[in-house]
Biopython code that builds the backbone (N, CA, C, O; Angstrom):
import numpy as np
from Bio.PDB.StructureBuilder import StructureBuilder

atoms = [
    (1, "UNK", "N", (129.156, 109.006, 98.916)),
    (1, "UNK", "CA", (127.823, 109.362, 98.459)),
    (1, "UNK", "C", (127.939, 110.420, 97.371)),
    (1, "UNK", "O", (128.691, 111.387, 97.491)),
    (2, "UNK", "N", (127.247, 110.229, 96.409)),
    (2, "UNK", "CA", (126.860, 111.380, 95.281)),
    (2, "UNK", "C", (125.402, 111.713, 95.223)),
    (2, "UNK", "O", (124.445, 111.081, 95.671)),
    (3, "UNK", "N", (125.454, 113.079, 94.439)),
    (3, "UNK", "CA", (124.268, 113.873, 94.691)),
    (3, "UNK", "C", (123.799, 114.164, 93.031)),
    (3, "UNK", "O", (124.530, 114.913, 92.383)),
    (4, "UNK", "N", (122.940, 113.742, 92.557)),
    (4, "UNK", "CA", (122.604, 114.039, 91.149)),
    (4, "UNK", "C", (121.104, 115.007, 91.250)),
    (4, "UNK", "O", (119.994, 114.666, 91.656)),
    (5, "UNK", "N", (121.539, 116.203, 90.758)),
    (5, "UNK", "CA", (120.022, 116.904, 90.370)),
    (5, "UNK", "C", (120.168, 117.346, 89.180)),
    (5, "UNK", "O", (121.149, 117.829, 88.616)),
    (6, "UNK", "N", (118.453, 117.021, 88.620)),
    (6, "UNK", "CA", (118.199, 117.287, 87.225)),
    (6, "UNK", "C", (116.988, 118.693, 86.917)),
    (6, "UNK", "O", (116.014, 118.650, 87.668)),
    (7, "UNK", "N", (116.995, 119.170, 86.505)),
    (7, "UNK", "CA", (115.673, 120.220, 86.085)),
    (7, "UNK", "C", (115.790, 120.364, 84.582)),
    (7, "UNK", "O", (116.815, 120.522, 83.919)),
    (8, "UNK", "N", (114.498, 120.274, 84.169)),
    (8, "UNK", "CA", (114.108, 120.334, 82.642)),
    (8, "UNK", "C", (112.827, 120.218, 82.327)),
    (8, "UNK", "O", (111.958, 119.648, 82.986)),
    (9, "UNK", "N", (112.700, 120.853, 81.149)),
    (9, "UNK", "CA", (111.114, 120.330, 80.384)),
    (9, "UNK", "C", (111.383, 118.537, 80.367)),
    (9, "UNK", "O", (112.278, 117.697, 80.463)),
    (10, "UNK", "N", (109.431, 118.731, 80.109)),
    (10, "UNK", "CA", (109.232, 117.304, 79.831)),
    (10, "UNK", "C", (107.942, 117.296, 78.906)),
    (10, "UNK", "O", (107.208, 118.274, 78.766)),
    (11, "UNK", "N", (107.739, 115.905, 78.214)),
    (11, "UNK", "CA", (106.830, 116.183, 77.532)),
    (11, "UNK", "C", (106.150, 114.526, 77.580)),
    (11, "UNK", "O", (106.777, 113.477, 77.436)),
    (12, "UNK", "N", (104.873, 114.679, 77.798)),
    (12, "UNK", "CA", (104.278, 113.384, 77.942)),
    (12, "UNK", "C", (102.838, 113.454, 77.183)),
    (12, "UNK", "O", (102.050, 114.371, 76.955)),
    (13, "UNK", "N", (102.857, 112.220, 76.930)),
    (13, "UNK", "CA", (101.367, 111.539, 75.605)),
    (13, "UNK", "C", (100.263, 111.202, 76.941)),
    (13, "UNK", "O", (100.600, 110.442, 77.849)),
    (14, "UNK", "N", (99.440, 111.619, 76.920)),
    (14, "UNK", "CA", (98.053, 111.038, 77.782)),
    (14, "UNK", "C", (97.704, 109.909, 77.444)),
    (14, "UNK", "O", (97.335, 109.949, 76.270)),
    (15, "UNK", "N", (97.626, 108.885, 77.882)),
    (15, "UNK", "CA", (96.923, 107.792, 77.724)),
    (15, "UNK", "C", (95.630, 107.656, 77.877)),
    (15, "UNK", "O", (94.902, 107.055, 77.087)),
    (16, "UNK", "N", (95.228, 108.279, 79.039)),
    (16, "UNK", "CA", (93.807, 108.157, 79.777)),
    (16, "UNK", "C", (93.952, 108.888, 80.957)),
    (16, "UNK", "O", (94.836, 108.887, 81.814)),
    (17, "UNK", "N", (92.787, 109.585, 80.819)),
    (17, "UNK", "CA", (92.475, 110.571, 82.271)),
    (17, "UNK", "C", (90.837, 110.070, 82.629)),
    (17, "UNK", "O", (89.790, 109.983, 81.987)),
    (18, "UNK", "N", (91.152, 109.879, 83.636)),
    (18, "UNK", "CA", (89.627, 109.778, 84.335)),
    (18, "UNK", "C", (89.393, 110.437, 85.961)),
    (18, "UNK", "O", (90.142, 110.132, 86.889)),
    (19, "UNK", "N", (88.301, 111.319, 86.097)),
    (19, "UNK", "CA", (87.781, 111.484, 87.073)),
    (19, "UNK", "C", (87.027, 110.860, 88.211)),
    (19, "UNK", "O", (85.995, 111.454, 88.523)),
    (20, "UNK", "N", (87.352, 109.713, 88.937)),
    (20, "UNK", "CA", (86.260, 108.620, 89.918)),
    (20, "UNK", "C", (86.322, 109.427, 91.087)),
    (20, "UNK", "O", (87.236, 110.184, 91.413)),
    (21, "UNK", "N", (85.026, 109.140, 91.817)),
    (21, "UNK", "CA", (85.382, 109.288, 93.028)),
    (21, "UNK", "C", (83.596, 109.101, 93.326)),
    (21, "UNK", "O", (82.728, 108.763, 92.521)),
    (22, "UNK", "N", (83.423, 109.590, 95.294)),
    (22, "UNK", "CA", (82.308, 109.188, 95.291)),
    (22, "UNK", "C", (82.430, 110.004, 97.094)),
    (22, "UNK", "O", (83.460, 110.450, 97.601)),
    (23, "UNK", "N", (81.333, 109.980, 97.583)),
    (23, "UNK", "CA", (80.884, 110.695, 99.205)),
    (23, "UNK", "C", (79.352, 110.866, 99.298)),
    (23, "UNK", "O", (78.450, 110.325, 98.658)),
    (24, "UNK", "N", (79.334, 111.617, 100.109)),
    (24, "UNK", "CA", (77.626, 111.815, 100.504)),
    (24, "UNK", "C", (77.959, 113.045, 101.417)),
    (24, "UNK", "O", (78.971, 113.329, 102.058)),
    (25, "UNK", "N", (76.869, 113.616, 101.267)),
    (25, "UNK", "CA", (76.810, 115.074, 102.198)),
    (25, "UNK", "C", (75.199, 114.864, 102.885)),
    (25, "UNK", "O", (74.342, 114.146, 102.370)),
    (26, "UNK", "N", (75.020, 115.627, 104.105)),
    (26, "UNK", "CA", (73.982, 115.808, 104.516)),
    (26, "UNK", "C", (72.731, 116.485, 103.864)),
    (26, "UNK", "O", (71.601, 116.284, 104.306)),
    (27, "UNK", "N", (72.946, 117.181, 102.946)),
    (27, "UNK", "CA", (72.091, 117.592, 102.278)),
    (27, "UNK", "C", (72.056, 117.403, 100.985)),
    (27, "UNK", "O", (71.284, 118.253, 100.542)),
    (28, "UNK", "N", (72.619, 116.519, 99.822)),
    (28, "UNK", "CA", (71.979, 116.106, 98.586)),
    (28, "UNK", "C", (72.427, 114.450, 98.954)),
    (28, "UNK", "O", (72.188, 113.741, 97.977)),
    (29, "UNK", "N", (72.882, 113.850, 99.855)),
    (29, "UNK", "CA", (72.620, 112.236, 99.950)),
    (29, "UNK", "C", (74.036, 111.677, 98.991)),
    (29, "UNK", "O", (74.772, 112.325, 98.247)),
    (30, "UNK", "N", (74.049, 110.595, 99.266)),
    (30, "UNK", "CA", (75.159, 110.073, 98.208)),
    (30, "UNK", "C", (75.565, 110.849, 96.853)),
    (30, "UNK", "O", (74.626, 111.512, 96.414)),
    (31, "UNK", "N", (76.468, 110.901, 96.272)),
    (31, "UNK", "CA", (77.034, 111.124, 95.333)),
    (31, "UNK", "C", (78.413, 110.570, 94.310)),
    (31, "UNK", "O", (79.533, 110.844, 94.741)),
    (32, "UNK", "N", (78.327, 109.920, 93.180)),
    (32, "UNK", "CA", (79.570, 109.358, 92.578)),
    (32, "UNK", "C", (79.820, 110.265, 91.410)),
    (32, "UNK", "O", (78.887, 110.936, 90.969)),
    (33, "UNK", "N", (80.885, 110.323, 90.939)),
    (33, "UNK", "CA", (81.526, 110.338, 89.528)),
    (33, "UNK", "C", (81.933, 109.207, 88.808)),
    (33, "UNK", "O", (81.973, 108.134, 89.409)),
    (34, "UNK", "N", (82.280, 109.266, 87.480)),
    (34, "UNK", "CA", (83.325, 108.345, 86.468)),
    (34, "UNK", "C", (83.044, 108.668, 85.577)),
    (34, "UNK", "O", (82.109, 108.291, 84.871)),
    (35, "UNK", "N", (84.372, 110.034, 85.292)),
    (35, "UNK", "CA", (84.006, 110.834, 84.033)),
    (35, "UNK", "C", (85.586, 110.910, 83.202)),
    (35, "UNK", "O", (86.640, 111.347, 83.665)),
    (36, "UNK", "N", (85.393, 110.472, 82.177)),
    (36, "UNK", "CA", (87.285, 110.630, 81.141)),
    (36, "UNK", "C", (87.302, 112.314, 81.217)),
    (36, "UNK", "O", (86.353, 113.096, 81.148)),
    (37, "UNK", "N", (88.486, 112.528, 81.355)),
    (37, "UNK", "CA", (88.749, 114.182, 81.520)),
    (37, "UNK", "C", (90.154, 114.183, 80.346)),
    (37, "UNK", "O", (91.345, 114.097, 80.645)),
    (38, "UNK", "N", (89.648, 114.289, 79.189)),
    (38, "UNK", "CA", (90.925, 113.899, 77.655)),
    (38, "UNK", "C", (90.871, 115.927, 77.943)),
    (38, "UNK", "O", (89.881, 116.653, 78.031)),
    (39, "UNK", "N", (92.045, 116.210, 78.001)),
    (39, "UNK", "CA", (92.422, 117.913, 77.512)),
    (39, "UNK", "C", (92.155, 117.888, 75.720)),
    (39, "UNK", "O", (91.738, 116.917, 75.088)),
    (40, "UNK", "N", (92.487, 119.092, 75.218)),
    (40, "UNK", "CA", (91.889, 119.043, 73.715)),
    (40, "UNK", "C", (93.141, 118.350, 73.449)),
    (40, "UNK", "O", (92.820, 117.206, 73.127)),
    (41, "UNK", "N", (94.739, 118.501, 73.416)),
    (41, "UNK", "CA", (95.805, 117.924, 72.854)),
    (41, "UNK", "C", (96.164, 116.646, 73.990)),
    (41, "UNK", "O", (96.215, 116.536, 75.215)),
    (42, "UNK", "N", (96.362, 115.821, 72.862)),
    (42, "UNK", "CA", (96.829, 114.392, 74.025)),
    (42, "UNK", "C", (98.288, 114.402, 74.595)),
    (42, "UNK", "O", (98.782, 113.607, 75.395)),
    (43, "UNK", "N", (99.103, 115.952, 73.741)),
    (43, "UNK", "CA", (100.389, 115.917, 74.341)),
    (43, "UNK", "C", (100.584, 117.240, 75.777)),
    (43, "UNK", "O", (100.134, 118.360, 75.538)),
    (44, "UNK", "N", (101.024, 117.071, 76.694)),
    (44, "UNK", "CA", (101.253, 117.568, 78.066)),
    (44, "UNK", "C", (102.618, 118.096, 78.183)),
    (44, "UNK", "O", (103.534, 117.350, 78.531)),
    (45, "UNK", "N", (102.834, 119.478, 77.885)),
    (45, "UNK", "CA", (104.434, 120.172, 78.169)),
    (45, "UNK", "C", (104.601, 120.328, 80.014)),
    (45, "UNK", "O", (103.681, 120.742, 80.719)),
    (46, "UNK", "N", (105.741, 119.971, 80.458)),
    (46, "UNK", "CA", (105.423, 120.755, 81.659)),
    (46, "UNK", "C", (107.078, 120.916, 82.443)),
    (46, "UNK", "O", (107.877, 120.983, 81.510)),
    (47, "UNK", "N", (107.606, 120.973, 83.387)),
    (47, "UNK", "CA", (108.552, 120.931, 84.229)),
    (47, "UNK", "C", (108.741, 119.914, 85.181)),
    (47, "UNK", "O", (107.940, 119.499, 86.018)),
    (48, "UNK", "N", (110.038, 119.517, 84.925)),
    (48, "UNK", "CA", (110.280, 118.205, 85.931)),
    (48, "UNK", "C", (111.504, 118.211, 86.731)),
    (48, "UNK", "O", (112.441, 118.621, 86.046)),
    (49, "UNK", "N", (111.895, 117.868, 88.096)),
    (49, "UNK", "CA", (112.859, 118.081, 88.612)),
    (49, "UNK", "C", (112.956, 116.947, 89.241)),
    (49, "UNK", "O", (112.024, 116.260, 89.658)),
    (50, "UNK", "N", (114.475, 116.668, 89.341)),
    (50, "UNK", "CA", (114.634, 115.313, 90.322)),
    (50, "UNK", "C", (116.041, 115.086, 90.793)),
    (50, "UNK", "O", (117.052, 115.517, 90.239)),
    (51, "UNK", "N", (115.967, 114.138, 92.211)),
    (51, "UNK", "CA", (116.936, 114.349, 92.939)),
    (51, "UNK", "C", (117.563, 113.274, 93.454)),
    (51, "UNK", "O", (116.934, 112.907, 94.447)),
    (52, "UNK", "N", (118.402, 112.668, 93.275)),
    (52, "UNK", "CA", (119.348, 111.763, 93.201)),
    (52, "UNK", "C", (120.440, 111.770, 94.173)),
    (52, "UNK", "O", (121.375, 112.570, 94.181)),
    (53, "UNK", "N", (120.212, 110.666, 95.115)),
    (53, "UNK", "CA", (121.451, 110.508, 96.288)),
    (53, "UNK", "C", (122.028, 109.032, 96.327)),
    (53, "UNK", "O", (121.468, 108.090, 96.888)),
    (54, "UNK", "N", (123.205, 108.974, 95.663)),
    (54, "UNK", "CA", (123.857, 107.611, 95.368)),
    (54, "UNK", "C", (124.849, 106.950, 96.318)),
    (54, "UNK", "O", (126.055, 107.191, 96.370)),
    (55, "UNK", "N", (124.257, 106.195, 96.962)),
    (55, "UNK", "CA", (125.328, 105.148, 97.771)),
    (55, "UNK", "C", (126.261, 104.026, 97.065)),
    (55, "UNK", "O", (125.890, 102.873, 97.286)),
    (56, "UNK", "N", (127.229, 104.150, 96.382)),
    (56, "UNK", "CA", (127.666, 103.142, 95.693)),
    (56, "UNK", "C", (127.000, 102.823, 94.371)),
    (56, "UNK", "O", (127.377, 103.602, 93.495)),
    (57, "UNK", "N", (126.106, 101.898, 93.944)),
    (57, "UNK", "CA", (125.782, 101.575, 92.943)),
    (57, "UNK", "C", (123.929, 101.331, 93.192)),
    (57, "UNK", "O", (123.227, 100.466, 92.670)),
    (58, "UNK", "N", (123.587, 102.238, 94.000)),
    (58, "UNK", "CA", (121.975, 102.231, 94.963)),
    (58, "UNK", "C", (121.834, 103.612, 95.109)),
    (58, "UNK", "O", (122.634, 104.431, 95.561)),
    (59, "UNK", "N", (120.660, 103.763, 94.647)),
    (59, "UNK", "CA", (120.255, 105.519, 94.512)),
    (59, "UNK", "C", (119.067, 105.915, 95.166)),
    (59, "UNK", "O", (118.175, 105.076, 95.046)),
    (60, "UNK", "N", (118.783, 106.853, 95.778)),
    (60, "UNK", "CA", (117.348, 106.877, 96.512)),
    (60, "UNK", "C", (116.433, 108.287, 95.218)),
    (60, "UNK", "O", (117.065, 108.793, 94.291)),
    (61, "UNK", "N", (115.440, 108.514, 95.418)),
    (61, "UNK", "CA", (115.386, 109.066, 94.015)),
    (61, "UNK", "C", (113.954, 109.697, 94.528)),
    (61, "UNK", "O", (113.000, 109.161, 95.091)),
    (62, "UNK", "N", (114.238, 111.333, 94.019)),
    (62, "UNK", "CA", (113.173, 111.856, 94.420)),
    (62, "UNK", "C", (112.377, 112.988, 93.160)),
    (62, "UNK", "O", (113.083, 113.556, 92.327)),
    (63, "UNK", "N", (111.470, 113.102, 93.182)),
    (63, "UNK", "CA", (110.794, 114.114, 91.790)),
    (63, "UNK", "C", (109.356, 114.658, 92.112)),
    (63, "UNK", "O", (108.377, 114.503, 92.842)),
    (64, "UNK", "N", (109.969, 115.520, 90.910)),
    (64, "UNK", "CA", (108.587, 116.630, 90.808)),
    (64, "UNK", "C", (107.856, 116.555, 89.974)),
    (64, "UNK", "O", (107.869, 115.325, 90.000)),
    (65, "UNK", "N", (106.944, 116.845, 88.930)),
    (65, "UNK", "CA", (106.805, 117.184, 87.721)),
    (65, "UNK", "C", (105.706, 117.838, 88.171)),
    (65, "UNK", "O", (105.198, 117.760, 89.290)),
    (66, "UNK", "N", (105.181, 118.846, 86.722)),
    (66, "UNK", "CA", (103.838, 119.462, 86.663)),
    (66, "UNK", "C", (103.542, 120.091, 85.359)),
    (66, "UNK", "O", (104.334, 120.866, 84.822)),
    (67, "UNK", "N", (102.307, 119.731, 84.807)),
    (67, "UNK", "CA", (102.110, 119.531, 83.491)),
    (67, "UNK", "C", (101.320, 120.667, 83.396)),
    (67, "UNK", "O", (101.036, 121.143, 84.495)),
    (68, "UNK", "N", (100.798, 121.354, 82.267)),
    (68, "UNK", "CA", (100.641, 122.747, 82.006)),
    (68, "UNK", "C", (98.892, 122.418, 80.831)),
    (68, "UNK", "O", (98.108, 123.323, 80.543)),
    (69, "UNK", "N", (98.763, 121.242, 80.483)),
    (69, "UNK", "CA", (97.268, 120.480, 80.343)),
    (69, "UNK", "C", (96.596, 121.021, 81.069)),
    (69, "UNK", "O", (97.187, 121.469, 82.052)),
    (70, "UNK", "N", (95.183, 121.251, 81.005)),
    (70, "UNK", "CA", (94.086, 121.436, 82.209)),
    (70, "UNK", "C", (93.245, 120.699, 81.442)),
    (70, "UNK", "O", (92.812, 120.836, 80.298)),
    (71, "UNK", "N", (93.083, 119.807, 82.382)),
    (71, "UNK", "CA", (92.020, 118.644, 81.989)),
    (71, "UNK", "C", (90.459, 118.837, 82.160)),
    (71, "UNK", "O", (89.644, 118.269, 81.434)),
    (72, "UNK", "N", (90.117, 119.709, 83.211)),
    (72, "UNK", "CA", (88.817, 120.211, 83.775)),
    (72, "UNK", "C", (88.232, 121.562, 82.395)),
    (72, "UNK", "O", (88.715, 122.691, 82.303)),
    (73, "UNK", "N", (87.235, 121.046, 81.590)),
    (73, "UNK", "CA", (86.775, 122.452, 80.759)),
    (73, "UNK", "C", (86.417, 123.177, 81.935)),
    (73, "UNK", "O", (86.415, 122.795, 83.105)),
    (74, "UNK", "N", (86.018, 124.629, 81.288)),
    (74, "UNK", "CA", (85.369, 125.722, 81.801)),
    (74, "UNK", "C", (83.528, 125.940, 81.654)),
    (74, "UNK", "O", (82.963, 126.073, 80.569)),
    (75, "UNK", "N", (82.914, 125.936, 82.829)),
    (75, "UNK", "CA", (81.503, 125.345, 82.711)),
    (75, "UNK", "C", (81.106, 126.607, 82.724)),
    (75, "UNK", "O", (81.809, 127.546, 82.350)),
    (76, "UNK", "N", (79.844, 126.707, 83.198)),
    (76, "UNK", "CA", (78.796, 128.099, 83.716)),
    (76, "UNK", "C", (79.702, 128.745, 85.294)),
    (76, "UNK", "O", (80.085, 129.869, 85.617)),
    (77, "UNK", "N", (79.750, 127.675, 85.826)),
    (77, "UNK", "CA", (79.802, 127.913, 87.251)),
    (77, "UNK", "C", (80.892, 127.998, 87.885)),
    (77, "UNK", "O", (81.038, 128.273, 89.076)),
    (78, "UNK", "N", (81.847, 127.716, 86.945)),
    (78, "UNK", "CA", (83.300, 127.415, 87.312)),
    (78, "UNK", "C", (83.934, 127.737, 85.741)),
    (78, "UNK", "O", (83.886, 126.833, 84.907)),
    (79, "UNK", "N", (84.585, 129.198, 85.349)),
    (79, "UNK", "CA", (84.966, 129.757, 84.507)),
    (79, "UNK", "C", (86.551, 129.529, 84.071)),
    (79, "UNK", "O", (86.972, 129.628, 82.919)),
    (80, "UNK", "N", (87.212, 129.253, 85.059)),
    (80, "UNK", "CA", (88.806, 128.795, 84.712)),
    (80, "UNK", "C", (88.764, 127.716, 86.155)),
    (80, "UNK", "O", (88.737, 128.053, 87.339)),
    (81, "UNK", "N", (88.769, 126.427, 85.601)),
    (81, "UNK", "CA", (89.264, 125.501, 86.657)),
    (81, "UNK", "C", (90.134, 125.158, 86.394)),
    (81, "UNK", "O", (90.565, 125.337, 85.255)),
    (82, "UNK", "N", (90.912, 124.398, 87.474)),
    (82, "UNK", "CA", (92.560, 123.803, 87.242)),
    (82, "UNK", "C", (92.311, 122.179, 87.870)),
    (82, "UNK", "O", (92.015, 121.876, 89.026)),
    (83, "UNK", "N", (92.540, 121.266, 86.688)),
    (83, "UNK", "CA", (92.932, 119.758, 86.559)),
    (83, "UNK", "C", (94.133, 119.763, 85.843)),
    (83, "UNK", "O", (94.253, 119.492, 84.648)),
    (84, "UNK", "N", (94.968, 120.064, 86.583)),
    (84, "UNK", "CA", (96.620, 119.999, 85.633)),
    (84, "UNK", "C", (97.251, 118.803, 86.530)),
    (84, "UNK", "O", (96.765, 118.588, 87.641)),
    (85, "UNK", "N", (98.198, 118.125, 86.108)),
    (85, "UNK", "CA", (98.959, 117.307, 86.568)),
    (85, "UNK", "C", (99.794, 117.394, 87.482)),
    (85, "UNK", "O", (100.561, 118.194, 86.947)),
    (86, "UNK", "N", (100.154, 117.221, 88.278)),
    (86, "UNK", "CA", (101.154, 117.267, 89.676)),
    (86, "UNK", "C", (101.645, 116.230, 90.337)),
    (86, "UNK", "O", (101.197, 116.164, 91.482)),
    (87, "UNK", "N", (102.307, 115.490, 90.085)),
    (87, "UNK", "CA", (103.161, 114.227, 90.324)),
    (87, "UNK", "C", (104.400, 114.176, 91.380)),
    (87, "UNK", "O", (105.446, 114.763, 91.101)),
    (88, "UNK", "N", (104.249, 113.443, 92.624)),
    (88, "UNK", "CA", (105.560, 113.329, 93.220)),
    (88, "UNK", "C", (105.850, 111.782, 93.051)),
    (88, "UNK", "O", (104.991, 110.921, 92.858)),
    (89, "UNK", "N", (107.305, 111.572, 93.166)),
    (89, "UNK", "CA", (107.470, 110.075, 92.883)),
    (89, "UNK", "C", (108.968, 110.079, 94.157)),
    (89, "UNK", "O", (109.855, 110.933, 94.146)),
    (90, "UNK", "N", (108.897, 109.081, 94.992)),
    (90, "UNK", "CA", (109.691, 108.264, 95.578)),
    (90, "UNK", "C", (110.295, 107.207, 95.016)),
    (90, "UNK", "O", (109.402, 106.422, 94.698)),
    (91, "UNK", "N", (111.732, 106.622, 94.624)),
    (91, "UNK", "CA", (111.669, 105.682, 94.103)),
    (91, "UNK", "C", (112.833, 104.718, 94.590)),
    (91, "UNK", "O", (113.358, 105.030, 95.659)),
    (92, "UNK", "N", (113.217, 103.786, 94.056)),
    (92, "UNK", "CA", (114.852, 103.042, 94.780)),
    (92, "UNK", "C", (115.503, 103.221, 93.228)),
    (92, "UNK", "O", (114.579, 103.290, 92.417)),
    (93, "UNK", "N", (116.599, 103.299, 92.696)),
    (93, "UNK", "CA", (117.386, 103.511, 91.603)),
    (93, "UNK", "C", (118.642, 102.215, 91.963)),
    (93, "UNK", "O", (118.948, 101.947, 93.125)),
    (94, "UNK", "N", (119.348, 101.417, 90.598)),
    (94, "UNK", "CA", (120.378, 100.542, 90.622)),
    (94, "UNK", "C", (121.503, 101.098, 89.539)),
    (94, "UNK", "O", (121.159, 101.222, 88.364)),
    (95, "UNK", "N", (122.551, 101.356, 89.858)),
    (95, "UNK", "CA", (123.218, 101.572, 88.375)),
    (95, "UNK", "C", (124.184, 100.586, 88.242)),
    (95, "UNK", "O", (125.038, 100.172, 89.025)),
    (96, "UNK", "N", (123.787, 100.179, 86.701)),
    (96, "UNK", "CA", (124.762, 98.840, 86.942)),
    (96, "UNK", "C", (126.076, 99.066, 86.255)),
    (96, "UNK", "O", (126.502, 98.049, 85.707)),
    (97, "UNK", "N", (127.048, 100.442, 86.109)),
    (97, "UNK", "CA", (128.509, 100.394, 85.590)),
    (97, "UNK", "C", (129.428, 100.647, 87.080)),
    (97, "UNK", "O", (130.659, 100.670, 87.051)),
]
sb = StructureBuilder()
sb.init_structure("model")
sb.init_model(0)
sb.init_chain("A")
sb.init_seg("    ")
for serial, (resi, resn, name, xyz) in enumerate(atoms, 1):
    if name == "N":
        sb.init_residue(resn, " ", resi, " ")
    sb.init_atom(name, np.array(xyz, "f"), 0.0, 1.0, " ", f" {name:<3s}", serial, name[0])
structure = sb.get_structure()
């Protein structure tokens, strides 16, 4: 077995951000969203880490990232909110040399 870990910047292009969702509370009744949440720059700096355990030529594969974007403006009511990116990924890995 081998053990591969990586840490580094990363840098990613937004494609599309959107806000959906939907509930109801007892006191204002149903409620939905479906709102695009674009930050002012479409490019996203952030930190990524990942972790690599190789059986032969089969890797199990684990990560972090978190992007430094805040997608949520700042309203009346809510003066610094945080919509930043936070990503975990599970994955299966093949290496074919």
């Amino acid at each position: 077995m081998a053990l591969d870990a990586v840490v580094g910047p990363e840098l990613a292009y937004v494609l599309n951000a959107r806000e959906v969702g939907s509930g109801s509370s007892s006191v204002n009744g149903a409620w939905s969203i479906d709102v695009s949440r674009l930050p002012a720059s479409r490019l996203d700096f952030g930190l990524r880490g990942d972790l690599m355990v190789w059986r032969n030529q089969v890797g199990l594969m684990a990560s972090f990232s978190t992007g430094f974007a805040n997608y949520q403006p700042a309203t009346i009511l809510v003066t610094s909110p945080d919509a930043s990116v936070r990503l975990a990924r599970l994955g299966l890995a093949y290496r074919f040399n």
